[in-house]
N, CA, C and O of each residue as an XYZ file, in Angstrom:
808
protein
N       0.846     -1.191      0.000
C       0.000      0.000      0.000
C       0.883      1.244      0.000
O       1.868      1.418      0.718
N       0.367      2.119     -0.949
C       0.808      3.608     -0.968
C       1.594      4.237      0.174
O       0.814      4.340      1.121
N       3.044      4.796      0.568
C       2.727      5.791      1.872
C       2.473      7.234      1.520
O       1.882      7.937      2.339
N       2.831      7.682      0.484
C       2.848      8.721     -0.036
C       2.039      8.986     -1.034
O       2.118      8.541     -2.179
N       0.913     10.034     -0.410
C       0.008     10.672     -0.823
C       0.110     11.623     -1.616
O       1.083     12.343     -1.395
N      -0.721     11.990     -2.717
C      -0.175     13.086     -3.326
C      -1.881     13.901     -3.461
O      -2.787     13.361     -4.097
N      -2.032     15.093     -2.823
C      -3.234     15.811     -2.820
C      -3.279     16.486     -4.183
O      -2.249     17.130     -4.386
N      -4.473     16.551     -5.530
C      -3.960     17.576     -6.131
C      -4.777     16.265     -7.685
O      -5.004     15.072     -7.883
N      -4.889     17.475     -8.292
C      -5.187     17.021     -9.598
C      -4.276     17.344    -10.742
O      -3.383     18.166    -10.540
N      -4.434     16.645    -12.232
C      -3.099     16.928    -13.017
C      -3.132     18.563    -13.551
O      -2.184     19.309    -13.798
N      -4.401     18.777    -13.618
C      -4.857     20.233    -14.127
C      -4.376     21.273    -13.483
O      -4.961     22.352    -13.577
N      -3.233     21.141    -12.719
C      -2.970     21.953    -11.650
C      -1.440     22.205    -11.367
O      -0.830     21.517    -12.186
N      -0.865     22.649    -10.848
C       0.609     22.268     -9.940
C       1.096     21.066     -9.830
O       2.183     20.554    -10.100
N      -0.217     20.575     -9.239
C       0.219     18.828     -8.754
C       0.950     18.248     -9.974
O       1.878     17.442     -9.904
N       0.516     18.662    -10.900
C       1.658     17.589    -12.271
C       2.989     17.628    -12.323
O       3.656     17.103    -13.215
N       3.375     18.173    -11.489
C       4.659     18.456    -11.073
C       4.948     17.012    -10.055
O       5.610     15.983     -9.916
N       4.413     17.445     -9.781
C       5.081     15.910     -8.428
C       4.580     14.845     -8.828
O       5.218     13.828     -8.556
N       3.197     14.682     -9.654
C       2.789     13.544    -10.405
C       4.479     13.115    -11.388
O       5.134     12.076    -11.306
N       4.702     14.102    -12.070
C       5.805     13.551    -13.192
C       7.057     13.459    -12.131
O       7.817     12.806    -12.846
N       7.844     13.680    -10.826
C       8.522     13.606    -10.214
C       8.753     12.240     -9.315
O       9.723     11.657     -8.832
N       7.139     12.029     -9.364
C       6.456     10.755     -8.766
C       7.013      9.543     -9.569
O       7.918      8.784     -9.223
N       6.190      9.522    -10.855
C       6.197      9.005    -12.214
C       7.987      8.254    -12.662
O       8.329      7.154    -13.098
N       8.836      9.639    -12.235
C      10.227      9.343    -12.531
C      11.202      8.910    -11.908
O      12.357      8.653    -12.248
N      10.357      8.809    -10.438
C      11.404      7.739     -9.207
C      10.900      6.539     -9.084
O      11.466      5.617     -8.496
N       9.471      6.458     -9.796
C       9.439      5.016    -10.085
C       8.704      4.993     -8.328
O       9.345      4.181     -7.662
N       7.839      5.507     -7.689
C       7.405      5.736     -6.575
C       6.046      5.318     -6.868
O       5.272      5.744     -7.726
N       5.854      4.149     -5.754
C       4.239      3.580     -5.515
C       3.704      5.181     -4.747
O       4.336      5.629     -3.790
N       2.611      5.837     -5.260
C       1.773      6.814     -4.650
C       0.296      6.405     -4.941
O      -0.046      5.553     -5.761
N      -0.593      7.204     -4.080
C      -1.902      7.591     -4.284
C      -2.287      8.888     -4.630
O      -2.119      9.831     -3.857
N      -2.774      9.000     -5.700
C      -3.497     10.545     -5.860
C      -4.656     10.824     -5.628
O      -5.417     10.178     -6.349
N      -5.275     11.664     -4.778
C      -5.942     11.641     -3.642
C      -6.357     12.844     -4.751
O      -5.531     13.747     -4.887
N      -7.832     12.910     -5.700
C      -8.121     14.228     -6.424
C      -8.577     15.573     -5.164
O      -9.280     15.621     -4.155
N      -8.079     16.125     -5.610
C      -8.524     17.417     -4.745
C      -8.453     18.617     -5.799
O      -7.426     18.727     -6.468
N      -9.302     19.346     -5.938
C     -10.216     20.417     -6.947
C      -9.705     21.800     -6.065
O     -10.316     22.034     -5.022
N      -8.589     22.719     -6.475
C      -8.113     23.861     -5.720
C      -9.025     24.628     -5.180
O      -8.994     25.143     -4.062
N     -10.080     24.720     -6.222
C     -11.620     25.877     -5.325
C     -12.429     25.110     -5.345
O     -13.535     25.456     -5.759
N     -12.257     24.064     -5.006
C     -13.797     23.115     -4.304
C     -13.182     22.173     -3.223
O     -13.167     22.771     -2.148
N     -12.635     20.827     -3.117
C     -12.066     20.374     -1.515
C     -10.406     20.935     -1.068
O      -9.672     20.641     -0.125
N     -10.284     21.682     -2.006
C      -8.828     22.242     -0.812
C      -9.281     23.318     -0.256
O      -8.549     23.989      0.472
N     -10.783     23.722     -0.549
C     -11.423     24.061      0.607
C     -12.250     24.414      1.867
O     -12.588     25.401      2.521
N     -12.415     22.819      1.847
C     -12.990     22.116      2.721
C     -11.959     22.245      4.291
O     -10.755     22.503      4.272
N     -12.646     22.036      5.361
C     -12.007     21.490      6.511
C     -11.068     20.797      6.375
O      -9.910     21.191      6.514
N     -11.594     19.000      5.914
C     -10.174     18.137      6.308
C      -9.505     18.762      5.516
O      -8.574     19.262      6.149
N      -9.421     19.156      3.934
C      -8.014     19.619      3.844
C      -7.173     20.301      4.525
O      -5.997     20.076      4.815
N      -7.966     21.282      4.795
C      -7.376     22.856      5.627
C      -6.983     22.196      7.068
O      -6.489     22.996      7.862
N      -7.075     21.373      7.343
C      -6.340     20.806      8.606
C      -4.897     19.734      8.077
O      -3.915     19.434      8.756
N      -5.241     19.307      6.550
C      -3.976     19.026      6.278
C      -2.791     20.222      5.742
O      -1.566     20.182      5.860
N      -3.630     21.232      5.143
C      -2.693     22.240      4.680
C      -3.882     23.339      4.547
O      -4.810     23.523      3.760
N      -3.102     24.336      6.375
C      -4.018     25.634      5.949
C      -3.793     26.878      4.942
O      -4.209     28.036      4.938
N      -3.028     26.199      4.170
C      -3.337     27.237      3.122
C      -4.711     26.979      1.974
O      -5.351     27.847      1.380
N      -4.839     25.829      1.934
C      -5.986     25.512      0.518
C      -5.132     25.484     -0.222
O      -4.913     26.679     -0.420
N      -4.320     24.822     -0.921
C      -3.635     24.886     -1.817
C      -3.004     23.532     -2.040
O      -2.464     22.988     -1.077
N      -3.025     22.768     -3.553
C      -2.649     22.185     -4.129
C      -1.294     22.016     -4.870
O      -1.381     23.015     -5.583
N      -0.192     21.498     -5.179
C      -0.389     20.164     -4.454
C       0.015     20.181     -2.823
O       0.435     21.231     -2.336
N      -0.084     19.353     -2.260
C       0.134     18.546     -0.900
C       0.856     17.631     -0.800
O       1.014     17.169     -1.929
N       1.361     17.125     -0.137
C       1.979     15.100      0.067
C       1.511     14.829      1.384
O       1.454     15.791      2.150
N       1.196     13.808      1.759
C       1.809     13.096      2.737
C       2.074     12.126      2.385
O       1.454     11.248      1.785
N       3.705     12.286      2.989
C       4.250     11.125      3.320
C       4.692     10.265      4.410
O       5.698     10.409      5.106
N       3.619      9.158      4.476
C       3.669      8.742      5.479
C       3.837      9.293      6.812
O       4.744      8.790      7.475
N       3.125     10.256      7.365
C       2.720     11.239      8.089
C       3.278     12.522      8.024
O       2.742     13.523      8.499
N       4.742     12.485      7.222
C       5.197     13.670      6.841
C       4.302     14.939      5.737
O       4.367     14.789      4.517
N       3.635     15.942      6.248
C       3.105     17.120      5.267
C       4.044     17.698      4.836
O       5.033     17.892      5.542
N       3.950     18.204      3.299
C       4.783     18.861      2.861
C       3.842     19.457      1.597
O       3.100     18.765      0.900
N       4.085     21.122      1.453
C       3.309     22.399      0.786
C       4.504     22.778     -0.168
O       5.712     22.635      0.025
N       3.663     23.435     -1.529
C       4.627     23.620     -2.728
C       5.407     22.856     -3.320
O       6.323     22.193     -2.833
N       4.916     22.958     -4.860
C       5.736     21.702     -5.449
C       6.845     22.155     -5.843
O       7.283     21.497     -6.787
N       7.383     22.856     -5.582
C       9.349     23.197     -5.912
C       9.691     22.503     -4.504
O      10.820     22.013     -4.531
N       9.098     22.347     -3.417
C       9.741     21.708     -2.110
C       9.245     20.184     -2.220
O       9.815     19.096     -2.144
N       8.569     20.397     -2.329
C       7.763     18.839     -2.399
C       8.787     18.160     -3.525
O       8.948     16.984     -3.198
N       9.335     18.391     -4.406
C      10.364     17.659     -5.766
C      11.386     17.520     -5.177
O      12.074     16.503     -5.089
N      11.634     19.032     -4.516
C      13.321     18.568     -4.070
C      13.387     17.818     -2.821
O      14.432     17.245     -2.511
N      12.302     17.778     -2.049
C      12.346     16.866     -1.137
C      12.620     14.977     -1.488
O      13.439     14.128     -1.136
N      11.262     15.036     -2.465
C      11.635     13.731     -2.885
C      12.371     13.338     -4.147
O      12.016     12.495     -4.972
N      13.676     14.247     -4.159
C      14.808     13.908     -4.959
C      15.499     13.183     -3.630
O      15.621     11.997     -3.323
N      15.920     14.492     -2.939
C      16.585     14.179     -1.860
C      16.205     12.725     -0.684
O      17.078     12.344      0.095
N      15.086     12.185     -0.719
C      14.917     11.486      0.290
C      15.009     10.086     -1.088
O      15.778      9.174     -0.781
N      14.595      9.997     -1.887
C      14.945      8.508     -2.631
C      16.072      8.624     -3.511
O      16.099      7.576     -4.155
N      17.417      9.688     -4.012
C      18.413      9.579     -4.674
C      17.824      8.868     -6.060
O      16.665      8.731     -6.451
N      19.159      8.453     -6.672
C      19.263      8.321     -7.436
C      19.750      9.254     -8.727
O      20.374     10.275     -8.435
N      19.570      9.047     -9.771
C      20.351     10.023    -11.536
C      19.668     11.909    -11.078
O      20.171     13.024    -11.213
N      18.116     11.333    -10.432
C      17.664     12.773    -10.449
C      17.666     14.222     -8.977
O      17.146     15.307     -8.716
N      18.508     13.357     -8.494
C      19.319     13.996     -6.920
C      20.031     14.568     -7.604
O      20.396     14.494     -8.778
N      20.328     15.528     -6.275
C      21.928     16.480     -6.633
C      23.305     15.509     -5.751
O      23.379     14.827     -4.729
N      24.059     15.863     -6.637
C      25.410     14.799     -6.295
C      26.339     15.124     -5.317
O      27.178     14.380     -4.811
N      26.055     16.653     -5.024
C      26.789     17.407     -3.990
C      26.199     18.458     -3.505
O      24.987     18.595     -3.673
N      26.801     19.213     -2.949
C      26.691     20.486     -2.479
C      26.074     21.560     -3.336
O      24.999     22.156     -3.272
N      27.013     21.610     -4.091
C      27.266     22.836     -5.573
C      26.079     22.488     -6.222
O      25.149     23.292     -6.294
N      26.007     21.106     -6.811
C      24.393     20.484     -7.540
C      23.180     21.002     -6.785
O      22.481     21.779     -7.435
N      22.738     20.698     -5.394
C      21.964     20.830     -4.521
C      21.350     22.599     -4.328
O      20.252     23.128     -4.156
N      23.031     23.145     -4.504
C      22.563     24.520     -4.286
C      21.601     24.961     -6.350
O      20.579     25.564     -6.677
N      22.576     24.314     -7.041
C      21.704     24.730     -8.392
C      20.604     24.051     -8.609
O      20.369     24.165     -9.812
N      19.392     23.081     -7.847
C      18.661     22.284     -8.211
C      18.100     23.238     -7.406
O      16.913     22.932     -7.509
N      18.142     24.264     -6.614
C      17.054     25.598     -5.758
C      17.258     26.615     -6.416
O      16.330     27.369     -6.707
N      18.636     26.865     -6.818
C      18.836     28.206     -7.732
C      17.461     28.400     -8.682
O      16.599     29.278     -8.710
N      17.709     26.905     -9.603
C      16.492     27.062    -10.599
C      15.243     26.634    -10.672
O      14.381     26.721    -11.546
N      15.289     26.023     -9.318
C      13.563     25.888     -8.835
C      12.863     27.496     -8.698
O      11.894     27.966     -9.296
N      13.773     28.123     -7.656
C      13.266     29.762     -7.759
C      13.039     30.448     -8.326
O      12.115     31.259     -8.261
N      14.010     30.281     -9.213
C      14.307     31.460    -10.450
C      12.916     31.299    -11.460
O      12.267     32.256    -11.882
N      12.578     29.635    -11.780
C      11.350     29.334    -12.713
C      10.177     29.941    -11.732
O       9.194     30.204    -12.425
N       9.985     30.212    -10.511
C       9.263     31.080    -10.573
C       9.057     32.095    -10.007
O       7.947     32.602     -9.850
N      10.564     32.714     -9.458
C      10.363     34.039     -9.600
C      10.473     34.918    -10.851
O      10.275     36.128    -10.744
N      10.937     34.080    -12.643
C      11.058     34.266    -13.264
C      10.176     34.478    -14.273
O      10.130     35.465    -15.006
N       9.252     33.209    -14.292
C       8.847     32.944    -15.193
C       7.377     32.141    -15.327
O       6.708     31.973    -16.347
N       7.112     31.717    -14.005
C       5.836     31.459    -13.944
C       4.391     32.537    -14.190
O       3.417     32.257    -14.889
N       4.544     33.462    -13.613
C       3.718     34.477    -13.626
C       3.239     34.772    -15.150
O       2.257     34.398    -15.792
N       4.218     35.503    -15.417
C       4.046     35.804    -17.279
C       3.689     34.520    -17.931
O       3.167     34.688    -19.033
N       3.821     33.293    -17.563
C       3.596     32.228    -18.361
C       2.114     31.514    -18.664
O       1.553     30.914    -19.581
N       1.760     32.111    -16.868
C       0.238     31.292    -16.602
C      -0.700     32.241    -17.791
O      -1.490     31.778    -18.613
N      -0.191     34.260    -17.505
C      -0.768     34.912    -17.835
C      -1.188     34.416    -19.553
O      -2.346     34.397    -19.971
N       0.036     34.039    -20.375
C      -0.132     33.322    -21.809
C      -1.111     32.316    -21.770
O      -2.204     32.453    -22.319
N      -0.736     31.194    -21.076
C      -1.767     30.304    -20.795
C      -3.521     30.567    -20.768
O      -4.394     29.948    -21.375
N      -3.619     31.534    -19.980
C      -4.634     31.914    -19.804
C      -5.297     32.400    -21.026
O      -6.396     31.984    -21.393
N      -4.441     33.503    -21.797
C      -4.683     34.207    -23.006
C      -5.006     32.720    -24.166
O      -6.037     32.554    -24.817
N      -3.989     31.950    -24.145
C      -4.337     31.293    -25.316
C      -5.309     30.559    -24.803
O      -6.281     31.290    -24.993
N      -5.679     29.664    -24.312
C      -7.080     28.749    -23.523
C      -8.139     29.355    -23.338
O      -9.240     28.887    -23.629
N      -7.910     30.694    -22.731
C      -8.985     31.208    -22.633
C      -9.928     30.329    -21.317
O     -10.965     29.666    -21.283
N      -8.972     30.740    -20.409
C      -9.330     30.204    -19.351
C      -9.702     31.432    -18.017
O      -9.347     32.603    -17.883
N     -10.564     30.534    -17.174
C     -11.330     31.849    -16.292
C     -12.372     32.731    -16.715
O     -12.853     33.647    -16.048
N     -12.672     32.399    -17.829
C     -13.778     33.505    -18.447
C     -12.918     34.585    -19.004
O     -13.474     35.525    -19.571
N     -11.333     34.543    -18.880
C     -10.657     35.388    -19.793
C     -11.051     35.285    -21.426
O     -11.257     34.109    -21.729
N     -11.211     36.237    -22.584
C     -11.537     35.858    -23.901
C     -10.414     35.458    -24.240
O      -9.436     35.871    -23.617
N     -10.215     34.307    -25.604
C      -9.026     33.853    -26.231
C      -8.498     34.734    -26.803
O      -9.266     35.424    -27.473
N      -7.245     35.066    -26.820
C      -6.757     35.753    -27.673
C      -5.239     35.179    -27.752
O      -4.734     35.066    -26.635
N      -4.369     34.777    -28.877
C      -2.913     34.004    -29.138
C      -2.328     35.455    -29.450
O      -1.214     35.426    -28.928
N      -2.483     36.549    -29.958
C      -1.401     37.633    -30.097
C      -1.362     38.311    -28.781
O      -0.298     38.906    -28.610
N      -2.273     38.408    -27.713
C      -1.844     38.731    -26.301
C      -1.094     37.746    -25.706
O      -0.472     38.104    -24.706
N      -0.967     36.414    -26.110
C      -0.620     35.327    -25.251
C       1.206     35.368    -25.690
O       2.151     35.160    -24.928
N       1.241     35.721    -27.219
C       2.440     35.885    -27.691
C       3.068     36.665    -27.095
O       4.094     36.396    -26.472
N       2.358     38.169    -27.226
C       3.273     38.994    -26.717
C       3.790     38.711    -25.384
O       4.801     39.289    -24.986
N       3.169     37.865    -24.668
C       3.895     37.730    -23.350
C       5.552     37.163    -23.137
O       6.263     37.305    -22.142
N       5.915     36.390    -24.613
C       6.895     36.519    -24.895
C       8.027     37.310    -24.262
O       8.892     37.010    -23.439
N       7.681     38.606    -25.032
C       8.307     39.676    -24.786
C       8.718     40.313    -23.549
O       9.645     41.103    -23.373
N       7.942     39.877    -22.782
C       8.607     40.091    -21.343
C       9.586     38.952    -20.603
O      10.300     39.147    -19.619
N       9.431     37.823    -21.286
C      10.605     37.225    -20.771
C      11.521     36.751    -21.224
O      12.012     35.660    -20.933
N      12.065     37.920    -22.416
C      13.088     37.720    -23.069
C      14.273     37.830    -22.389
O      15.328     37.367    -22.823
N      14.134     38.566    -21.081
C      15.400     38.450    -20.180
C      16.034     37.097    -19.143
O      17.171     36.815    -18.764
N      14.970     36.600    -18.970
C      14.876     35.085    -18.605
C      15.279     34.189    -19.325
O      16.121     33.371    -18.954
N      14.743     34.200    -20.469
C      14.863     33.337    -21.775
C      16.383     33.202    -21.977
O      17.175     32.266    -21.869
N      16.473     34.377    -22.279
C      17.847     34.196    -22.651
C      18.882     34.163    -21.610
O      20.063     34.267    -21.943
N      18.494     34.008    -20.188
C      19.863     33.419    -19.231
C      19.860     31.953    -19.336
O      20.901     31.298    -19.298
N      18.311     31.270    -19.510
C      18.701     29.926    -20.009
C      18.755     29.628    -20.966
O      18.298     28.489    -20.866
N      19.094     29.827    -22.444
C      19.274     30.000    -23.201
C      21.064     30.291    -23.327
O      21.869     29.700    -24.047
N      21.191     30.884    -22.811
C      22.641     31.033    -22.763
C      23.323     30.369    -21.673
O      24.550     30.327    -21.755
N      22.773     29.851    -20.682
C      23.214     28.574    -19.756
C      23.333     26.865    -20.488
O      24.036     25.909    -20.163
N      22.380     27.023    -21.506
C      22.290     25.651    -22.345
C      23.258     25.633    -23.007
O      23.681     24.501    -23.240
N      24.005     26.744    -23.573
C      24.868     26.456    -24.611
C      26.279     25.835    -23.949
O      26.970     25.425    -24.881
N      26.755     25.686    -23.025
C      27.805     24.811    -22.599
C      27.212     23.574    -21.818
O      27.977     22.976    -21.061
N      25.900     23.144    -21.947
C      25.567     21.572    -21.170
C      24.134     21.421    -21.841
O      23.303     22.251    -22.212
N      24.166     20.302    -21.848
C      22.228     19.405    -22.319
C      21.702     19.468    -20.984
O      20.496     19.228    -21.015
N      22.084     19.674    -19.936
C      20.957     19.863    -18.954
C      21.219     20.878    -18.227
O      22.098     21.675    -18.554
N      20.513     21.009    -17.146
C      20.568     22.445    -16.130
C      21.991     22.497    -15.214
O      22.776     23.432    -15.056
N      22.010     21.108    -14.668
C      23.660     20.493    -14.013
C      24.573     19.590    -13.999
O      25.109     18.766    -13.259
N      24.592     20.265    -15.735
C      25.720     19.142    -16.241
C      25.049     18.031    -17.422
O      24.429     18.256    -18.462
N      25.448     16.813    -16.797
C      25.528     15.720    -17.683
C      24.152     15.078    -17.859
O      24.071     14.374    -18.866
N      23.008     15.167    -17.075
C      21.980     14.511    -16.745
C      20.776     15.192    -16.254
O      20.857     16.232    -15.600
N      19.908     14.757    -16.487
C      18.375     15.000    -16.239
C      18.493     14.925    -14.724
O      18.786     13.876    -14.150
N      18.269     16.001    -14.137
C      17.950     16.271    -12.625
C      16.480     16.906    -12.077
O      15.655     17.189    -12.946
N      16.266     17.047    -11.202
C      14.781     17.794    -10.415
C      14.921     19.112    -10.450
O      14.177     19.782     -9.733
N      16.079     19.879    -11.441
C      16.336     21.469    -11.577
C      15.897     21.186    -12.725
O      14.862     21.787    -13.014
N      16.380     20.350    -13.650
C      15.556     20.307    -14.857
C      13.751     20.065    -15.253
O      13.033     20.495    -16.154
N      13.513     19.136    -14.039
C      11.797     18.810    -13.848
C      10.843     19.872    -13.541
O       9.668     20.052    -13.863
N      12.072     20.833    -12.490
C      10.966     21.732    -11.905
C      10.658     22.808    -12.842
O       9.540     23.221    -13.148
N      12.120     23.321    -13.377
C      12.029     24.076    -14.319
C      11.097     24.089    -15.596
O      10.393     25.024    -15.977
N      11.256     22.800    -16.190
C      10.519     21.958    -17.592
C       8.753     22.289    -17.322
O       7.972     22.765    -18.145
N       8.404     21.777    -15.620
C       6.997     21.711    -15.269
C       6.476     22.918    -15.454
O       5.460     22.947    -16.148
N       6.997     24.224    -14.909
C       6.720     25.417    -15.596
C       6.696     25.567    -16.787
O       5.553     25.538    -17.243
N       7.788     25.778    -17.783
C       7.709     25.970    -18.923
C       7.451     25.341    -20.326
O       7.807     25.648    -21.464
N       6.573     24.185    -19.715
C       6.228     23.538    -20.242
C       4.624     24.121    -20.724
O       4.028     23.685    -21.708
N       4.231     24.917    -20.038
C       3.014     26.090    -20.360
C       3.441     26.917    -21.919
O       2.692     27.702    -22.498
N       4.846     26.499    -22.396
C       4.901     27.494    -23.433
C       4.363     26.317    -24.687
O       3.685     26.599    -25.675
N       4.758     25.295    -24.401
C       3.718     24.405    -25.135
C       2.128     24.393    -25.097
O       1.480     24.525    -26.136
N       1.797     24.302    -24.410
C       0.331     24.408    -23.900
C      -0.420     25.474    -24.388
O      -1.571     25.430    -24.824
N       0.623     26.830    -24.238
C      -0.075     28.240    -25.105
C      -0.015     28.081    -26.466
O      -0.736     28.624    -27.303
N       0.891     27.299    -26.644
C       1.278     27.240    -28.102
C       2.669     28.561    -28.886
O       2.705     28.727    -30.105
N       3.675     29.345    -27.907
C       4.132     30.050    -28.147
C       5.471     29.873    -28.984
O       6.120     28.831    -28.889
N       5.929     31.083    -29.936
C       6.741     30.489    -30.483
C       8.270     30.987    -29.590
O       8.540     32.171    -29.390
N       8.862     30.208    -29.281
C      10.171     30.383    -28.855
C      11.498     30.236    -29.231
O      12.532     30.046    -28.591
N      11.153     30.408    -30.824
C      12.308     29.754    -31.658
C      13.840     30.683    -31.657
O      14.847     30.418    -32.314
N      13.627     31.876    -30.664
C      14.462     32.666    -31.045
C      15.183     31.941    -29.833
O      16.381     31.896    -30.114
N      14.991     31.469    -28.843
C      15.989     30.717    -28.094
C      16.259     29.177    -28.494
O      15.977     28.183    -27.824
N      16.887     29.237    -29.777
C      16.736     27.662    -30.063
C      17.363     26.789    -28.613
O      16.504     26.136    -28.020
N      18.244     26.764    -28.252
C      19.071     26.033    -27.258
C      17.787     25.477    -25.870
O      17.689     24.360    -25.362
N      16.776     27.017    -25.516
C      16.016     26.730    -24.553
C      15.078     25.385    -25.290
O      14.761     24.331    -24.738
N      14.827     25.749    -26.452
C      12.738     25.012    -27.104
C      13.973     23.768    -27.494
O      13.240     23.123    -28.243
N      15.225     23.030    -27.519
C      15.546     22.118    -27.898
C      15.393     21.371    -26.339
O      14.581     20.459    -26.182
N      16.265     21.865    -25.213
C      16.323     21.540    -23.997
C      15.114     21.028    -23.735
O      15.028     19.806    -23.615
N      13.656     22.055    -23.561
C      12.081     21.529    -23.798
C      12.029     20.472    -23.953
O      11.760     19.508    -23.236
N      12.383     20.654    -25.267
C      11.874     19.019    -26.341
C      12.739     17.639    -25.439
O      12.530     16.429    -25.363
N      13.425     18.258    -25.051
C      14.764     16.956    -24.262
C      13.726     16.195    -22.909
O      13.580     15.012    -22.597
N      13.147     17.441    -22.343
C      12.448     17.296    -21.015
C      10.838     16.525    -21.461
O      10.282     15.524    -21.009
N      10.527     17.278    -22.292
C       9.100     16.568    -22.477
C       8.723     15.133    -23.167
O       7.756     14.374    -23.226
N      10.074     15.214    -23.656
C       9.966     13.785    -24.523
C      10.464     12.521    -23.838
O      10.627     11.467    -24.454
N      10.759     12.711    -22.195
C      10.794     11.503    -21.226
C       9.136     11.112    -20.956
O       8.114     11.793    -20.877
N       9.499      9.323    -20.837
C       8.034      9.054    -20.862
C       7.120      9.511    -19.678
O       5.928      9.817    -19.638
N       8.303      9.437    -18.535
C       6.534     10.140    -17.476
C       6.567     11.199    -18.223
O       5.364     11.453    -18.290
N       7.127     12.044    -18.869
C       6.314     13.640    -18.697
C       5.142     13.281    -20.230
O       4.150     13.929    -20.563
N       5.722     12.069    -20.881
C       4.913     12.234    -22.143
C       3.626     11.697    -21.861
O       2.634     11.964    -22.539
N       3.625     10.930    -20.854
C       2.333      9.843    -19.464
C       1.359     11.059    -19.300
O       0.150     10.997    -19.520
N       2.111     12.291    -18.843
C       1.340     13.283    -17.863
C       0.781     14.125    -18.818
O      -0.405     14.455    -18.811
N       1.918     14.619    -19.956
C       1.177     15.833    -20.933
C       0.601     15.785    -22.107
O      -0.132     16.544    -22.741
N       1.216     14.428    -22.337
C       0.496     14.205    -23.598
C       1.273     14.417    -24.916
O       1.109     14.876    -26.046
N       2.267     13.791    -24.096
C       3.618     14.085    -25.852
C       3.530     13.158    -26.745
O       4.225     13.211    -27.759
């Protein structure tokens, strides 16, 4: 039986730890929970008073946010997608943060534009232009790719998952990002592993 719970549906954050889940090869339960309908309810809010998706428990351990929730369970089962040291460990947070103090925001906002989600109207040339604001982002990874195929170094790590799980919305909007070839190749590197192709639909 399961010990590790995962609160949260794929439509959400939670696909993040679903594909993190997916790639340690980890027996879980996904426990659906709907962000504005039971995360906020009571029992949730006594498992996590924020209302907010995803969640874990593991095996009585709670744990909130999926940039912590990944690097946690890099760190507690090892393996190719752990950090190998110190220096790794510190860049597998560098670029958990950075994706979203960087780049999440402007990304959902595209998302939104192209889907046409929330009762927002569709529109793909507002969703594009959002582009344009993170051409300064873009191009630090973009110009970080050009001396390695992954985020640290030689191999697919949980700086690369967390990162990918965000910007993986530039697929989803449908945006073109061709002016960072190095970033939309890296993409293609990340999305074309089978959990993430399980989860998104590659």
């Amino acid at each position: 039986m399961a010990t590790l719970k995962i609160y949260g549906t794929p439509a959400s954050r939670t696909v993040r730890v679903l594909w993190m889940a997916e790639e340690l090869g980890l027996k879980y339960e996904n426990i659906p929970t709907h962000y504005q309908e039971e995360a906020q309810q009571p029992e949730f809010l006594a498992i996590n008073p924020n209302g907010r998706v995803p969640t874990i428990d593991d095996d009585g351990l709670i744990v909130w946010e999926s940039m912590a929730i990944n690097l946690y369970l890099a760190r507690k089962h090892g393996g190719e997608l752990a950090p190998r040291d110190l220096a790794e460990e510190a860049g597998a947070i560098q670029w958990s943060f950075w994706a979203i103090t960087e780049c999440e925001k402007t990304l959902l906002d595209a998302l939104v534009l192209s889907l046409g989600l929330f009762g927002v109207a569709t529109n793909q040339d507002k969703a594009q232009a959002c582009v344009a604001q993170l051409e300064r982002p873009f191009g630090v990874i973009d110009g970080h790719l050009a001396r390695r195929e992954w985020l640290l170094g030689d191999r697919f790590t949980v700086a690369d998952l967390n990162v990918a799980a965000i910007l993986v919305w530039v697929r989803m909007a449908k945006l073109d990002i061709s002016a960072w070839p190095r970033l939309e190749a890296w993409l293609g590197r990340c999305l074309s592993r089978p959990a993430a192709a399980k989860l998104f639909g590659g």
